[in-house]
N, C-alpha and C positions, 0 to 999 in steps of 0.2 A: 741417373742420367747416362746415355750409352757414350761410348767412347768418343773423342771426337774422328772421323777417319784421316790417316796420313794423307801429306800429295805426296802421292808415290805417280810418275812416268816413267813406263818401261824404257830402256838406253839413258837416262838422266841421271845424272850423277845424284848419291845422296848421299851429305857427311853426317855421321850418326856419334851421337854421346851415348854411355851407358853410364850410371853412376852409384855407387856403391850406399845404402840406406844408412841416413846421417852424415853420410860420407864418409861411412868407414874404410878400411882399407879391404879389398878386394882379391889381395895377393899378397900373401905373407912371404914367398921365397921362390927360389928361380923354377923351381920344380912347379908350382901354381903357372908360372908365367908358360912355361913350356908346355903346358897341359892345355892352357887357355887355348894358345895358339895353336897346337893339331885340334881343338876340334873348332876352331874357326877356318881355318883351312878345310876339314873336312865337311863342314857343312853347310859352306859356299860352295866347295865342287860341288855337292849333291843337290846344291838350289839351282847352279849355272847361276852364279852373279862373283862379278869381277872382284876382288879387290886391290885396288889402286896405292892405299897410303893405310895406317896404321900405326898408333902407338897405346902401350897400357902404362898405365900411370900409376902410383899408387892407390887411388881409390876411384878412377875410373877411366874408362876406354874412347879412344877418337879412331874412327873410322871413315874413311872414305873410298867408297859403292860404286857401283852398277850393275843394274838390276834389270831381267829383261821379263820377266813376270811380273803382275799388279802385289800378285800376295804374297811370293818367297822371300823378300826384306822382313816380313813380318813372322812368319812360318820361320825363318831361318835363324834369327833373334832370337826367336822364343825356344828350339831346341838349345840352341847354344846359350842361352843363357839356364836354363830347366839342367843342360848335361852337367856344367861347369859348375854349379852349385850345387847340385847333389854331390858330387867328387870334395867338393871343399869343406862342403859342413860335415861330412865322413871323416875325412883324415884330422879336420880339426877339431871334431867332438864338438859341432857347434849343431844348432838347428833354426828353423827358419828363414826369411826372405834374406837376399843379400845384397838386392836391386832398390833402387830406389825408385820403385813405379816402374813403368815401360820407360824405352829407351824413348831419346829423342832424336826428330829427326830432320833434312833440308834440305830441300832439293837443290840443285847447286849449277847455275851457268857454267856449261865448260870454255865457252869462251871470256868470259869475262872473272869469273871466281875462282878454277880449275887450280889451276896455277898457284895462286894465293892460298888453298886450301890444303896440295901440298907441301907447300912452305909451313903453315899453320901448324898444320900438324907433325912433319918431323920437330919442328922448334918448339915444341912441347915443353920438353925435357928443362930445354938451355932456358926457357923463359922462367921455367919454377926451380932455376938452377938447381939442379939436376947431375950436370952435367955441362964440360964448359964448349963443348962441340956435339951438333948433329950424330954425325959419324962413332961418338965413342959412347952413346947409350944403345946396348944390344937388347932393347926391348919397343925396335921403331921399326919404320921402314926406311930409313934413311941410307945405310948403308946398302941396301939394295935399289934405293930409286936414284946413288952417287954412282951405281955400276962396280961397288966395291965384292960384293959377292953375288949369286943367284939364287934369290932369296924365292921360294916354291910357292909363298904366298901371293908376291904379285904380280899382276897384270896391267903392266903399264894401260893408261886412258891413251887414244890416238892423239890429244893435244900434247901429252907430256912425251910421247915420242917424237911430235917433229919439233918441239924443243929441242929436244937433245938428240936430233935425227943422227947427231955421226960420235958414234958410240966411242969414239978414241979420244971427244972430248968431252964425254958425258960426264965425268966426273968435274971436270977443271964451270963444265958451264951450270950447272946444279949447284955447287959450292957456291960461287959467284950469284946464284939467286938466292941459297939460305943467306950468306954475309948479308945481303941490305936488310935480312928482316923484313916483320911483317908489321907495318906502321900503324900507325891510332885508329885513324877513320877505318882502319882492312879489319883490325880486331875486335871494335863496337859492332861494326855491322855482320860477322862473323858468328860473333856470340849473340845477340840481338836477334838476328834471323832465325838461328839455331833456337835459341829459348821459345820464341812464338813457333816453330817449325814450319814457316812460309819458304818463300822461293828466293835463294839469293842470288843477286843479278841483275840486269838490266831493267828499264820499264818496258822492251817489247820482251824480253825472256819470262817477264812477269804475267804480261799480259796474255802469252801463250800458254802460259799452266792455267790460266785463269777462266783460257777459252776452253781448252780442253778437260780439265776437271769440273767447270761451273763453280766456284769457290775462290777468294779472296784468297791470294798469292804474297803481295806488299806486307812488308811489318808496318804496324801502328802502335803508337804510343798507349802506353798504361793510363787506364783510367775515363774518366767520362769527357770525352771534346769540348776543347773552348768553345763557351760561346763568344 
């Protein structure tokens, strides 16, 4: 049976999991993590697709895209995941897959999810305590989306800049959005969306990938319909 194809729209943000097979761990020491990171950096400049937010986990990665190609998300995954597992099963005398299938992935409203998917994702960490602040896990993007350093990876989305349009309180007003967290109904429908890899967001943001790709966008529930 062929693959099923992504919604991938060029300029639309896409948040992507990648996840380690069985769930093993992915990154055994800081020297993996640092390896990870230049070649996802380097093989997003060489696709041109933005990245916005970021963090690696123990046994697997949240990213949040854009893409201005149909097929560099895909093309761009697959070297960086191909480079970074050849390097790892090397130094670790291991062999075989280290992925669990292809990545997943969702398109993501910048006006209504955007926001919430930054948050998402820096609180990573603090949610699998981790870590008991954003700001003190050095393997996110947090301290670079707090204005704490100038982190090479990203590239602010234009919603999370006029957020935080005046840079002298970008830190005090990004803080103030991780502190409320990211509540019940924002993390079902986050993970939910993500797992079917539809469109999360509104019913006309839904309805617009759905015009545009020809293809069901809305998550639906598991299993066969009431009748």
């Amino acid at each position: 049976m062929p693959r099923r194809a992504r919604l991938v729209i060029p300029e639309v943000p896409l948040h992507i999991i990648q996840r380690g097979v069985n769930r093993c761990a992915i990154f055994l020491d800081r020297d993996d993590r640092k390896h990870y990171l230049g070649l996802l950096r380097s093989t997003t400049d060489d696709h041109d697709i933005d990245v916005h937010a970021y963090v690696l986990m123990g046994n697997h990665v949240h990213l949040l895209v854009t893409t201005y190609k149909d097929e560099s998300i895909s093309a761009a995954m697959r070297r960086l995941g191909q480079c970074y597992v050849q390097a790892f099963n090397r130094k670790h005398g291991r062999t075989g897959t280290l992925w669990d299938g292809r990545f997943k992935s969702c398109l993501v409203d910048s006006e209504a999810y955007l926001l919430s998917l930054y948050r998402y994702i820096d609180l990573n960490p603090v949610r699998a305590a981790m870590t008991d602040a954003a700001e003190n896990y050095p393997w996110s993007s947090a301290r670079g989306n707090l204005g704490m350093w100038q982190d090479p990876l990203l590239t602010p989305h234009s919603v999370f800049t006029a957020f935080t349009v005046d840079s002298s309180k970008q830190f005090k007003i990004y803080t103030q959005w991780l502190l409320q967290g990211t509540n019940e109904e924002e993390l079902v429908a986050i993970r939910s969306y993500l797992e079917q890899e539809k469109a999360l967001g509104s019913h006309r943001f839904q309805a617009m990938v759905e015009r545009t790709l020809g293809r069901t966008a809305s998550w639906r529930p598991r299993g066969r319909p009431v009748k």
